[in-house]
Biopython code that builds the backbone (N, CA, C, O; Angstrom):
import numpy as np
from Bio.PDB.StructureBuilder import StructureBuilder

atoms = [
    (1, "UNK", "N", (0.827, -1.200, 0.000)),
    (1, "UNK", "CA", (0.000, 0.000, 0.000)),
    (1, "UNK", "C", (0.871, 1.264, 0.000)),
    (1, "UNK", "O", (0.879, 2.104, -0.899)),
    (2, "UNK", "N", (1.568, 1.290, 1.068)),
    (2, "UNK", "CA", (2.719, 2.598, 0.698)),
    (2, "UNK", "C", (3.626, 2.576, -0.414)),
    (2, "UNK", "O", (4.202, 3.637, -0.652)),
    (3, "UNK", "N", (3.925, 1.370, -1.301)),
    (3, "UNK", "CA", (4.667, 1.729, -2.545)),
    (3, "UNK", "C", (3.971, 2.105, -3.378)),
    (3, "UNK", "O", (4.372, 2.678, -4.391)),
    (4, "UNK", "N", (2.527, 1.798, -3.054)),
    (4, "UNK", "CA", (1.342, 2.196, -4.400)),
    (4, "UNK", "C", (1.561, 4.122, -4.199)),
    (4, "UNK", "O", (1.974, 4.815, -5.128)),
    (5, "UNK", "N", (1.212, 4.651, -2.920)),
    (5, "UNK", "CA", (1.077, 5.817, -2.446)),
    (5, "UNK", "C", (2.536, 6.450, -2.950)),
    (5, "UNK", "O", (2.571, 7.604, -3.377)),
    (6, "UNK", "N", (3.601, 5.722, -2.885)),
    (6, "UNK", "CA", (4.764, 6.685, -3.530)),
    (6, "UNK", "C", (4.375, 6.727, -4.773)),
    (6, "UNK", "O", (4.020, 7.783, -5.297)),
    (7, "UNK", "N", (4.395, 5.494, -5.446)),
    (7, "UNK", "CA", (3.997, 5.535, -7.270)),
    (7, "UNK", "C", (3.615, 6.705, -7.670)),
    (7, "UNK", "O", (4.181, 7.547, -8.367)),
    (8, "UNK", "N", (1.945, 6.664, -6.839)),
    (8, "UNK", "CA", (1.373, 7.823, -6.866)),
    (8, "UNK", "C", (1.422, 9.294, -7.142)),
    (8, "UNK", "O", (0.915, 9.970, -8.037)),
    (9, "UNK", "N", (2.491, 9.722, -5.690)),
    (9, "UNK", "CA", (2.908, 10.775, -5.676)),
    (9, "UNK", "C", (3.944, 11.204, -6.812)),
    (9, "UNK", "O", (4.074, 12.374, -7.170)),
    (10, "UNK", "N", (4.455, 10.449, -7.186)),
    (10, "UNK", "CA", (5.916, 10.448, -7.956)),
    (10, "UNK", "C", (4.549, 10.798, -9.472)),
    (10, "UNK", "O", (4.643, 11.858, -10.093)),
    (11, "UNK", "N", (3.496, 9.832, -9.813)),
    (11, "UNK", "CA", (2.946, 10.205, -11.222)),
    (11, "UNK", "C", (2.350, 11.846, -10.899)),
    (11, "UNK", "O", (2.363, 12.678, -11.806)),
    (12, "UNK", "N", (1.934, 12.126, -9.772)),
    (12, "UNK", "CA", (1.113, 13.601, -9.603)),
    (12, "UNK", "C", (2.760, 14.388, -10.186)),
    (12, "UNK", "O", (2.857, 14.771, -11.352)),
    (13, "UNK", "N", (3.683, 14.498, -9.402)),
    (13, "UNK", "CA", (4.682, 15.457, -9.203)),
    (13, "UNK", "C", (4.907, 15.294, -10.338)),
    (13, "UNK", "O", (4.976, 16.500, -10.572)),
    (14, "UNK", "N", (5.161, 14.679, -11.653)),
    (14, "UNK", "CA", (5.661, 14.657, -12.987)),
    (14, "UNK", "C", (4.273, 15.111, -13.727)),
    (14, "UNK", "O", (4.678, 15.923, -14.558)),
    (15, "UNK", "N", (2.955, 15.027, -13.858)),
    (15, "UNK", "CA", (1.895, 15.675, -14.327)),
    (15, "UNK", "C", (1.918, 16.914, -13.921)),
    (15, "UNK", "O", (1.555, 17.714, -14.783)),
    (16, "UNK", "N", (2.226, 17.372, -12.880)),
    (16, "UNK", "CA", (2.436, 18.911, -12.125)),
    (16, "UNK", "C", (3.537, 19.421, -13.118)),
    (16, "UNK", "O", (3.358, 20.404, -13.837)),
    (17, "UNK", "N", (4.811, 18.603, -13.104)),
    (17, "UNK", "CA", (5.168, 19.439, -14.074)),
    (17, "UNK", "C", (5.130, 19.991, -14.843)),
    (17, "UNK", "O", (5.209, 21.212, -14.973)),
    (18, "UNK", "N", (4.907, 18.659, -16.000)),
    (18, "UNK", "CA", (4.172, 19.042, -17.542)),
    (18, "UNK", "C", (2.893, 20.162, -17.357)),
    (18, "UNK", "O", (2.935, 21.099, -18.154)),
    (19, "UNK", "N", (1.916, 20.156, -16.516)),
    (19, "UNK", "CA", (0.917, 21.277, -16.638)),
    (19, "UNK", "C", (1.740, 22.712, -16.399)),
    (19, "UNK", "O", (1.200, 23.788, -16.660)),
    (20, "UNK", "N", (3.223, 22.610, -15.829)),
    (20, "UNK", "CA", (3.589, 23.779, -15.477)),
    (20, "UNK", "C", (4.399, 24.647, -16.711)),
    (20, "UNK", "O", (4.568, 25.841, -16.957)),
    (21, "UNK", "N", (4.806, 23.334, -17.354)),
    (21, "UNK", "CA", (5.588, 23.177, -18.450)),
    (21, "UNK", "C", (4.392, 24.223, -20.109)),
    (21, "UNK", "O", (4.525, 25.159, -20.898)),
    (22, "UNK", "N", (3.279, 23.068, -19.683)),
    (22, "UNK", "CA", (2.184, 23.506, -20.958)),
    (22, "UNK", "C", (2.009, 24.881, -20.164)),
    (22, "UNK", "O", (2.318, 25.784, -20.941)),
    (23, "UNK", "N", (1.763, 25.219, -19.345)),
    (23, "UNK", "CA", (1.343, 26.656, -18.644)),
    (23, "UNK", "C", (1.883, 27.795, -19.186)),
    (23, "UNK", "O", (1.210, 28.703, -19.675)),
    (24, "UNK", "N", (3.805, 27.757, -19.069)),
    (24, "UNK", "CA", (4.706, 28.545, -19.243)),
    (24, "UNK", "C", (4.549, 28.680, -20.854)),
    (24, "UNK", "O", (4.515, 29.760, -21.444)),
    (25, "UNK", "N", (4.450, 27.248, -21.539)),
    (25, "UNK", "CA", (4.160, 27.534, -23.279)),
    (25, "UNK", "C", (3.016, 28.230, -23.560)),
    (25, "UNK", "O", (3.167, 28.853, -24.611)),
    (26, "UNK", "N", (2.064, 28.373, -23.128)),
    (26, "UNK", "CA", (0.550, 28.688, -23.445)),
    (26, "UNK", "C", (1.054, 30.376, -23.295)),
    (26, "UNK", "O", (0.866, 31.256, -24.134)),
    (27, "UNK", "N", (1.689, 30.501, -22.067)),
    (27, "UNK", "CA", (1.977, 32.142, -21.489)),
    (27, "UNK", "C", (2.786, 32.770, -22.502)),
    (27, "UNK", "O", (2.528, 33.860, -23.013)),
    (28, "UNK", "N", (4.031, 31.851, -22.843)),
    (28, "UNK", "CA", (5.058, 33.084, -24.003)),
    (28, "UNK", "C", (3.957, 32.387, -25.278)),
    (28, "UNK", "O", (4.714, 32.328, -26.247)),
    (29, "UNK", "N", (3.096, 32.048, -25.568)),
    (29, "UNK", "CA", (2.571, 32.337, -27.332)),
    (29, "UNK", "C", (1.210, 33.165, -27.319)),
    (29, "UNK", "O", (0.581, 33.452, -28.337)),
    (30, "UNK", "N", (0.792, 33.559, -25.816)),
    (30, "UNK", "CA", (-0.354, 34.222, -25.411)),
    (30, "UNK", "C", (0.562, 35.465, -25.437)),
    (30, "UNK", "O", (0.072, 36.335, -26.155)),
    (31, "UNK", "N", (1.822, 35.848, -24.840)),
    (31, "UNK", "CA", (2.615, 37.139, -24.951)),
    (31, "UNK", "C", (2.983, 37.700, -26.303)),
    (31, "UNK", "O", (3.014, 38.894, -26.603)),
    (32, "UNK", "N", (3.286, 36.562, -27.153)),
    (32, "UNK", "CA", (3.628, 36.540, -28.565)),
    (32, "UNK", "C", (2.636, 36.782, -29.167)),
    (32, "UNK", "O", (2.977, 37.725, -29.880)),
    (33, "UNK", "N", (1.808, 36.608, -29.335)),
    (33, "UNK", "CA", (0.069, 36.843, -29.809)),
    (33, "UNK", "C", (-0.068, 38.034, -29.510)),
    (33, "UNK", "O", (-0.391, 38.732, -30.471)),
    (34, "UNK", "N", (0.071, 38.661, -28.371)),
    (34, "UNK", "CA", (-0.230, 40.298, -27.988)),
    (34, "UNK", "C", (0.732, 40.940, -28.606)),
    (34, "UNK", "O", (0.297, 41.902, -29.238)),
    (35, "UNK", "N", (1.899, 40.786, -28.677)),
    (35, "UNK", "CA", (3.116, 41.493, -29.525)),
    (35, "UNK", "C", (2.836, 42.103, -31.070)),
    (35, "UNK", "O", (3.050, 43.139, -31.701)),
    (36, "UNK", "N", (2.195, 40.736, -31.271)),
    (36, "UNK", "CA", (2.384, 40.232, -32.819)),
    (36, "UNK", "C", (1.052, 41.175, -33.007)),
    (36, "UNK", "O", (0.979, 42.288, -33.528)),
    (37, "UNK", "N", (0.422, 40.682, -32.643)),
    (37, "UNK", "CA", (-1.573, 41.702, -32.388)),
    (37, "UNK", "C", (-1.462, 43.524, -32.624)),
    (37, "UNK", "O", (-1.974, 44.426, -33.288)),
    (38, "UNK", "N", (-0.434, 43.293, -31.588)),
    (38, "UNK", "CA", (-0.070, 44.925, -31.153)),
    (38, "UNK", "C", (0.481, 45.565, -32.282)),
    (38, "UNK", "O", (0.822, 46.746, -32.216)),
]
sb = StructureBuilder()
sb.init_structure("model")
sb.init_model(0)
sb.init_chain("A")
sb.init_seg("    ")
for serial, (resi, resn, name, xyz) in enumerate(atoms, 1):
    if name == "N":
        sb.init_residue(resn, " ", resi, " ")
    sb.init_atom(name, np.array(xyz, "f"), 0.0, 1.0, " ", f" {name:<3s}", serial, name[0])
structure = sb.get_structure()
């Protein structure tokens, strides 16, 4: 049961990333879009 609960944590903390990852991309082509707009 607690190796399931690390698994776990270890798949959240790497999905956290990537959403932080897609976040930061979404932000510079949403900045780039206003540039480009502007």
């Amino acid at each position: 049961m607690n190796n399931y609960m690390e698994i776990n944590a270890g798949y959240w903390a790497i999905l956290k990333l990537d959403l932080k990852k897609i976040r930061l991309k979404s932000l510079k082509l949403s900045v780039l879009n206003y540039f480009l707009l502007d």
